[in-house]
N, C-alpha and C positions, 0 to 999 in steps of 0.2 A: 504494500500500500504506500504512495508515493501522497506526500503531507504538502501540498502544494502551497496553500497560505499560509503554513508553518515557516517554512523555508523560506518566501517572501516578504514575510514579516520580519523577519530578521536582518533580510539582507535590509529592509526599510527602514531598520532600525527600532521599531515598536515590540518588539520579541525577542529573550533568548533564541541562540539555535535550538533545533530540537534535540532531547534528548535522544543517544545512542549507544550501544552496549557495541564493543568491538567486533566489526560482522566477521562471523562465524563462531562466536563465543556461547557458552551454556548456560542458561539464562530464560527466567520462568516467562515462561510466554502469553500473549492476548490467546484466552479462548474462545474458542464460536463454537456453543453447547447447539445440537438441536434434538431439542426436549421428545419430541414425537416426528416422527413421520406424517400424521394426517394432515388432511390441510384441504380446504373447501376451494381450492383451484386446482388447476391440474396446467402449470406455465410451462410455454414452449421449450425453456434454456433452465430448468428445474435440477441441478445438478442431484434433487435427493430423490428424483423421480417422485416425488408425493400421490398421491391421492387422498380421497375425501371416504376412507375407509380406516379401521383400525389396526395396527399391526403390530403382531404380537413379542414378547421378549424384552418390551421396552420397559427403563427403569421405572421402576412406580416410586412414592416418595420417600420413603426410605433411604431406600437407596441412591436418590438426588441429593437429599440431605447430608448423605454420607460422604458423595462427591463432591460437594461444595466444601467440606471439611479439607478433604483431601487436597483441592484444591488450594486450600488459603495454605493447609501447610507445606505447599509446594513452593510459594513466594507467589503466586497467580494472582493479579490485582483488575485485571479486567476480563471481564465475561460477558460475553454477548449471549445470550436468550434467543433460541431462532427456532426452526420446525423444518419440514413443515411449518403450519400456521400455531405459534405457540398459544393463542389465544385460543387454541382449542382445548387447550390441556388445565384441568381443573385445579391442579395446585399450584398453576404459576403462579399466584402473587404470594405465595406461602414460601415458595422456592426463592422469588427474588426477595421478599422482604429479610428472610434467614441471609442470604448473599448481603445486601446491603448491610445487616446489622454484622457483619463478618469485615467491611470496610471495603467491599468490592466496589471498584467501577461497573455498573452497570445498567448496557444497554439492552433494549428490546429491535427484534429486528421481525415486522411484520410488511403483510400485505397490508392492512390497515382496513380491510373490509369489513370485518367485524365490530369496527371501534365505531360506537354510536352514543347518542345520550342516555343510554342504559347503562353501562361499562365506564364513560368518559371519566365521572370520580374515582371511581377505585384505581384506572389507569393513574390519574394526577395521583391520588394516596399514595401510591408504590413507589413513586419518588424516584423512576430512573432517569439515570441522567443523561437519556440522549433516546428516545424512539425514532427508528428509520425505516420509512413506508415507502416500498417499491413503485416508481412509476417509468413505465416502458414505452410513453410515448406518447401523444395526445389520443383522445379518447378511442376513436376505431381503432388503432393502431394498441392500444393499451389491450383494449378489450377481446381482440382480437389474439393478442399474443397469451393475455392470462385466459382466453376460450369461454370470457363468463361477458356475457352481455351487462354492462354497468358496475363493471368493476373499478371502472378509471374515477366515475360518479362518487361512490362509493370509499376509495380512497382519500381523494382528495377533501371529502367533506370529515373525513377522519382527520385529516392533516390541521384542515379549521379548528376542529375542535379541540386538537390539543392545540393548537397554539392559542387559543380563546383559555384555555387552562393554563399557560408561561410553560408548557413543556418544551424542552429543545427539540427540533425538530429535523430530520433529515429526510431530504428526497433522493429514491436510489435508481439508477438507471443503466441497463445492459444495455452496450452500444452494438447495432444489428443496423445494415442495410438498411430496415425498417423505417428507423428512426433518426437516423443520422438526420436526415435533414430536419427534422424539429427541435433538434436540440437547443435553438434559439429564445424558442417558444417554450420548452421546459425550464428553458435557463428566466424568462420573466415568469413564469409560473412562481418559480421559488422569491421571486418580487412579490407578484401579488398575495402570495402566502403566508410573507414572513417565512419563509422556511428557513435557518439558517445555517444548513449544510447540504452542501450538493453532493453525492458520489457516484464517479462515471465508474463502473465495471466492463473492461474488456470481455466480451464473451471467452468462455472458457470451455474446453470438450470433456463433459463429464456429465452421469445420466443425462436426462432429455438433450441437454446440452449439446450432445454428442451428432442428436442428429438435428441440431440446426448449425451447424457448419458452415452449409452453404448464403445463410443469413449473417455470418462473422462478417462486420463491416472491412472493406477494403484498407491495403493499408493506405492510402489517402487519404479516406474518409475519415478514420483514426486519426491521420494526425491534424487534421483540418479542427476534429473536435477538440484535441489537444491544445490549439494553438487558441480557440475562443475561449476554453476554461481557463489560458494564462492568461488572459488578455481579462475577463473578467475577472476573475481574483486580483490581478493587481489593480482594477479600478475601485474594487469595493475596498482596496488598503488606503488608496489614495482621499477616499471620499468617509472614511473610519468606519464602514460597515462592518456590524459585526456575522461575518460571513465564513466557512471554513470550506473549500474546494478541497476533494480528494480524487486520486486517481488509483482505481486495484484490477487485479490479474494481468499489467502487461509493466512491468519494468523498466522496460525501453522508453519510458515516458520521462522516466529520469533525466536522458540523455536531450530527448528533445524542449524540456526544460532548462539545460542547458545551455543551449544552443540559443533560445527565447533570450533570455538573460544576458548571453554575449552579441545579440542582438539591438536590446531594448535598453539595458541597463549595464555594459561589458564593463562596467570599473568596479561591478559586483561576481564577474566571471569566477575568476582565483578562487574568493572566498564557495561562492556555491558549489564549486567542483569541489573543494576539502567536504562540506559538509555531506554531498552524497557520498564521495568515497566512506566517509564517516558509516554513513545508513549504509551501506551494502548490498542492497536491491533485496531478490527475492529472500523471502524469512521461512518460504514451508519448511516445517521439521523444525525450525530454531526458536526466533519468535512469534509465531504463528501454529497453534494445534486447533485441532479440530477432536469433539467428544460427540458422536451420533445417537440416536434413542437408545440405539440397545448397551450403550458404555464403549463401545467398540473407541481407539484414540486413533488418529490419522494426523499425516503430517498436517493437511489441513483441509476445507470444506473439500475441495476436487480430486481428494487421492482416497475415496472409499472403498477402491478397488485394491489397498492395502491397510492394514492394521498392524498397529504395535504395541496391541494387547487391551484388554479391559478391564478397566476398571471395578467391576463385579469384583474382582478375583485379586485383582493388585492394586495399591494405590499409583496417585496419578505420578508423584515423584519418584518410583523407582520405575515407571514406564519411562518415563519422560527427562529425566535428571541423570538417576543412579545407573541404570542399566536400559540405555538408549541399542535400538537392535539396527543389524547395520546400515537400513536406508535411513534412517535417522543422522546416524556417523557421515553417509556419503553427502548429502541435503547440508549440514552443517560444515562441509570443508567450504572455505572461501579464499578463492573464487572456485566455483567448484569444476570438477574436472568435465569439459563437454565437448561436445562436437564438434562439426562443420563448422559453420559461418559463427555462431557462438563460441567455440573455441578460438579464434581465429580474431575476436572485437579487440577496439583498443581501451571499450569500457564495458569488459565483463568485472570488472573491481566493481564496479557502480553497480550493474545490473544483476550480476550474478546467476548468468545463463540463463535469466525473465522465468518463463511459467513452465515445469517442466511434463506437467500432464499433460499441456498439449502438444510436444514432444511425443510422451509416450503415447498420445491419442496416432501421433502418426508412426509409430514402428518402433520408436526406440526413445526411452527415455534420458540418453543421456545425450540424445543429437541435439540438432538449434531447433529453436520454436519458431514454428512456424509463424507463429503470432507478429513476431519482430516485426517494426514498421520503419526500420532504418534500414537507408542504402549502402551499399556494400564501398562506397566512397567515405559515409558518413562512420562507416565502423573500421576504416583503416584499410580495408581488404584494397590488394592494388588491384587493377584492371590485367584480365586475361590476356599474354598475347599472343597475337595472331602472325605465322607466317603465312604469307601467301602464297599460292602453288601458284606455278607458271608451267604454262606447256612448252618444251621444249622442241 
């Protein structure tokens, strides 16, 4: 996850840099819990493949209680809440009020469909500090990709209501072909909303995910959307909005952040390259895990096609800390050992080989992601050459 007015703020001078723990270092990580699998949509790019059905083996409370122990004694300070739709699950606010009186950061991460004036207080009581509701695009286009006619309706009058409540608020959106071009119009959404965090998600190839592929935004279209979230983020620094852009699952964004800034702002160049080097790009496996219904632990939400062990059975600190098993070990070398055109960048320190499942979506986990939206000039690679035949 790339902290885009984190880093901008800084170089502006209104914000320390961000904090960062030396990348590849051992060190308790951001979790993304998802409490259940159910969930009353069924979305195109659903990495946990959901449905609106119950499934079996998942923790009951108990045993969430127990992981939230676990967790705090791990050094674990943030935990995200997610699903499926977590608001389907009956002891979430029992779960997060135990997590907050534990000293957790924590966020809730829904579709926001269920959030109405029935729900609205108890949501505000829970006191998390940060709810972020999915929107994929203006309303056909939303509607369309979450497959529920007035889903877009539906969230966004969720979004109202908590901010009519002072909850913080975040709008989340997977960037697809689809939507690329509304991003404009998402972007004053979060105007008219009050929302005050935008995050762009790179599609990622993982459940449903997997088979919208052919909807992964171009890499042009990517960076076009790249270049407006910088260009907004620093106008809302200039103007003291309090605003927070973030950028996740594609790494390489780091670089073209870069590039912005020796562009827009170059006598900040120096400093922003130390501080990415600083952050270290992708975190799966290091600072970033992921805990699914049934306890199952993964480097993070898109690698549930592996596991390194459950929690049922072991605590999260000797999965996770004590006795990490070996893709854990290889995720945490930095920069880590990779292929093709990502073995070969001049900022894989920075990015650190980007997203590696979708790699392994294409054959081999430890090649280049396909994802990358930099050209092979922009990552050092020199040009091919060519002799030419002659007929003699």
């Amino acid at each position: 996850m790339l902290r885009i007015s984190h880093y901008l703020r800084a170089l502006a001078g209104q914000s320390p840099a961000p904090r960062s723990s030396p990348p590849g270092s051992t060190r308790p990580p951001v979790v993304i819990w998802n409490l259940l699998r159910r969930c009353n949509l069924t979305c195109k790019h659903c990495y946990a493949t959901s449905a609106d059905s119950v499934f079996r083996d998942e923790l009951d409370t108990a045993a969430a209680l127990k992981v939230i122990d676990d967790l705090h004694d791990a050094g674990v300070q943030v935990l995200i809440l997610s699903g499926g739709e977590p608001l389907l699950r009956e002891d979430l606010f029992q779960l997060s009020d135990y997590a907050k009186s534990k000293g957790f950061f924590v966020a809730l991460s829904t579709n926001g469909t269920l959030i109405n004036e029935q729900n609205i207080a108890q949501i505000s009581a829970a006191n998390f500090d940060y709810v972020g509701i999915s929107i994929d695009g203006l309303e056909q286009t939303h509607d369309a990709f979450r497959q529920l006619k007035g889903s877009f309706a539906s969230s966004m009058h969720a979004i109202r209501l908590c901010r009519d409540q002072g909850i913080r608020v975040g709008l989340r959106t997977t960037l697809t072909q689809e939507n690329h071009g509304q991003l404009p119009q998402l972007l004053a959404l979060m105007r008219d909303y009050d929302v005050q965090k935008f995050y762009l998600s790179h599609l990622n190839y993982s459940g449903r995910g997997k088979r919208s592929r052919k909807l992964d935004a171009h890499q042009q279209m990517s960076r076009e959307a790249m270049l407006l979230i910088f260009e907004r983020a620093w106008e809302d620094i200039k103007l003291g909005r309090d605003s927070d852009f973030v950028s996740g699952n594609n790494d390489a964004d780091a670089i073209l952040l870069l590039q912005w800034v020796g562009q827009r702002l170059p006598e900040h160049y120096a400093r922003l390259e130390q501080m990415l080097r600083a952050w270290g790009g992708n975190a799966s496996g290091s600072g970033i895990a992921n805990i699914d219904n049934t306890g199952e632990v993964h480097p993070d939400t898109y690698w549930w096609q592996h596991s390194v062990g459950n929690v049922r059975h072991t605590p999260f600190r000797t999965l996770w800390l004590d006795r990490p098993d070996a893709l854990l070990q290889q995720l945490r070398k930095h920069p880590r050992a990779v292929g093709g055109r990502c073995g070969q960048c001049r900022w894989l320190s920075i990015c650190n080989g980007n997203t590696r499942t979708r790699a392994w979506a294409e054959g081999d986990l430890w090649g280049q992601d396909p994802g990358c939206h930099l050209s092979d000039e922009e990552i050092g690679l020199l040009p091919s050459l060519t002799i030419p035949c002659t007929m003699s």
